[in-house]
Phi, psi and omega in degrees: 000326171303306165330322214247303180321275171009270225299322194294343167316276183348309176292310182280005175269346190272279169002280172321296174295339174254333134342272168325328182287296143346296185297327177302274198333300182313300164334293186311300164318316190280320167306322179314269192324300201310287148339275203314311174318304157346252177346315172307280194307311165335295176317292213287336171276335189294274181320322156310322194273323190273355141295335213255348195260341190281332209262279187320289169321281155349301179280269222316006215221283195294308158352291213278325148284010181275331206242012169241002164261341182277335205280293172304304174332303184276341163300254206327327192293303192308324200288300165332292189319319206280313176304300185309306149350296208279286162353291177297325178278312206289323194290325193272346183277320185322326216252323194261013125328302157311303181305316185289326178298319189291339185264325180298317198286304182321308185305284198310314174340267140014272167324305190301320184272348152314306207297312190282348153302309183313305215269312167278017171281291177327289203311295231275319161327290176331308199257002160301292211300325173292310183263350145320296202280348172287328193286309172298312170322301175307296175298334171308296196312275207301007157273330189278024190212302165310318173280341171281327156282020190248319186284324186258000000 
């Protein structure tokens, strides 16, 4: 009877050790499987996180072209604006340009026909000046004639 106790030890003890053995396996499995799951799920948050940053970048980038279109948009307005400016004063120095040429040619009109007053101003002076000194002349001699019929 001992002899059968021994052995049903022996057996649950062989039992035992191939339990235990089993329990390792099981283990083993479960760490395995445990790892791989990781490793996956890592991949797989990994590959999300590079779409959702892949996505963010994309809009941020349709942002940034939306807002270098607006930028050129406000560029052409200012630049339009600035050219019309620029324009509207060439126009307005232009017109007051003219004016000034046309009031300059009015002056010299204007200069010339003094200067051609002056100048028959002068011719009539001149010819005053001639028949003054003919008008004194005359009168010297018919005084130089009067006093020589006077002296004789």
């Amino acid at each position: 009877m001992l002899q059968g106790i021994n052995k049903q030890l022996e057996e649950i003890s062989k039992g035992n050790e191939e339990i235990k053995k089993e329990n390792k396996e099981i283990k083993k499995s479960i760490a395995e499987m445990s790892q791989e799951s990781l490793r996956k799920g890592l991949q797989e948050f990994q590959e999300q996180m590079r779409i959702t940053l892949q996505e963010r970048d994309d809009k941020l980038q349709v942002k940034v072209d939306h807002h270098r279109e607006e930028m050129n948009d406000v560029k052409t307005e200012i630049i339009g604006k600035a050219e019309g400016d620029v324009e509207g004063v060439n126009t307005e120095l232009e017109g007051r340009l003219q004016k000034m040429e046309t009031q300059q040619h009015q002056q010299i009109k204007d200069m010339v026909q003094v200067q051609q007053q002056c100048q028959v101003n002068i011719g009539k002076l001149g010819n005053w000046q001639v028949k003054l000194e003919e008008a004194v002349e005359h009168i010297v001699t018919n005084e130089i004639k009067q006093l020589q019929e006077g002296v004789q």
